[in-house]
C-alpha positions as CSV (number, residue, x, y, z in Angstrom):
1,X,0.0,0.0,0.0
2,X,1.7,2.9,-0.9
3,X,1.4,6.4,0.8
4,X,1.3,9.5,-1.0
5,X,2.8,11.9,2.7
6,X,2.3,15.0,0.8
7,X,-0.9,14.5,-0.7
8,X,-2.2,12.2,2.3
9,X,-3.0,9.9,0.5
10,X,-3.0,6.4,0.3
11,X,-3.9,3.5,-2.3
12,X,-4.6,0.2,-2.4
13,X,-4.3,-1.8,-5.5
14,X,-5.6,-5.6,-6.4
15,X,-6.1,-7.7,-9.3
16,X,-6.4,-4.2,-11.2
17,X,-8.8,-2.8,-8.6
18,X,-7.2,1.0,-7.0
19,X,-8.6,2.5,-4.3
20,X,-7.5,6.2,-3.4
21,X,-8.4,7.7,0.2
22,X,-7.4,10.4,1.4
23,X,-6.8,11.5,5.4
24,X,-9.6,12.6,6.9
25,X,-11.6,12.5,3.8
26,X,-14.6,10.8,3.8
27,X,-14.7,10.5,0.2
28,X,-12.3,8.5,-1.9
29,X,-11.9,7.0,-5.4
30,X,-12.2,3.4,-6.8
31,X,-10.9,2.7,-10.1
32,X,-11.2,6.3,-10.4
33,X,-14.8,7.1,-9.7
34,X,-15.2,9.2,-6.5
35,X,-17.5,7.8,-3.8
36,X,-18.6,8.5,-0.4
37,X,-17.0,5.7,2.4
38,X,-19.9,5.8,4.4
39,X,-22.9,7.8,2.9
40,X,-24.5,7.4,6.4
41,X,-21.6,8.3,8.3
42,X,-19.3,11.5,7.4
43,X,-17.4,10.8,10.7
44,X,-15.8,7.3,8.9
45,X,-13.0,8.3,7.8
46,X,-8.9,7.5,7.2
47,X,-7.1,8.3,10.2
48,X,-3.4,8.5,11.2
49,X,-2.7,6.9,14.8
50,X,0.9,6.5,16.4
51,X,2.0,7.0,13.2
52,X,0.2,4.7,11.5
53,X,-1.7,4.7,8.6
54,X,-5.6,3.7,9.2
55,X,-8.2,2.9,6.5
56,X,-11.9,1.9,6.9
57,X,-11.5,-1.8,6.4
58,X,-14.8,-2.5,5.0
59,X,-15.2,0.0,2.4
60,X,-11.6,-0.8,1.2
61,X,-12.0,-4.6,0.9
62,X,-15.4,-4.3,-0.5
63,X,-14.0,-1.8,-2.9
64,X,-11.6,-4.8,-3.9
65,X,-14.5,-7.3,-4.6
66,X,-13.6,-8.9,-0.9
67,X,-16.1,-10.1,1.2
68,X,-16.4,-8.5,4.9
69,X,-18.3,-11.1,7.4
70,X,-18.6,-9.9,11.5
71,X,-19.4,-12.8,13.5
72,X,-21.0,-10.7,17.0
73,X,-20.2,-14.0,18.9
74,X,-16.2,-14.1,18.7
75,X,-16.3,-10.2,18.2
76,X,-14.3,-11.2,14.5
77,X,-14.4,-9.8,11.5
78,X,-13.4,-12.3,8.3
79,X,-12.1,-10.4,5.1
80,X,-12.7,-13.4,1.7
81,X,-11.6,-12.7,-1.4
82,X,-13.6,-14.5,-3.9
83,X,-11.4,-17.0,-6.1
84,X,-12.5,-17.1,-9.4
């Protein structure tokens, strides 16, 4: 995952999928087309913590074609990308 410091920005690329976010943005782009990361939420946003880069998982991996299970029982989430 390359990060952009001055832009703050940060992309994530697979199989030919990119998605751009930006910090503190709560748009980004995938594959180029600007979208909101949580249309119901304008607080969900990339963050930088200790130094460290943090992105929404789900709208990232969903935005790769992943699938994002919770299971409320073990407090886990599961991130599945689909083979083809």
């Amino acid at each position: 995952m390359p990060a952009h410091s001055e832009e703050r920005k940060a992309s994530v690329f697979l199989d030919g999928k990119i998605v751009d976010v930006w910090i503190g943005e709560n748009k980004a782009q995938v594959n180029g087309t600007v979208k909101f990361i949580d249309a119901y939420n304008p607080d969900v946003v990339p963050i930088i913590y200790h130094n460290r880069t943090m992105l929404p998982l789900q709208f990232v991996a969903e935005s790769l074609g992943c699938d994002v299970g919770w299971d409320s029982a073990l407090q886990e989430v599961t991130v599945t990308y689909p083979s083809n």
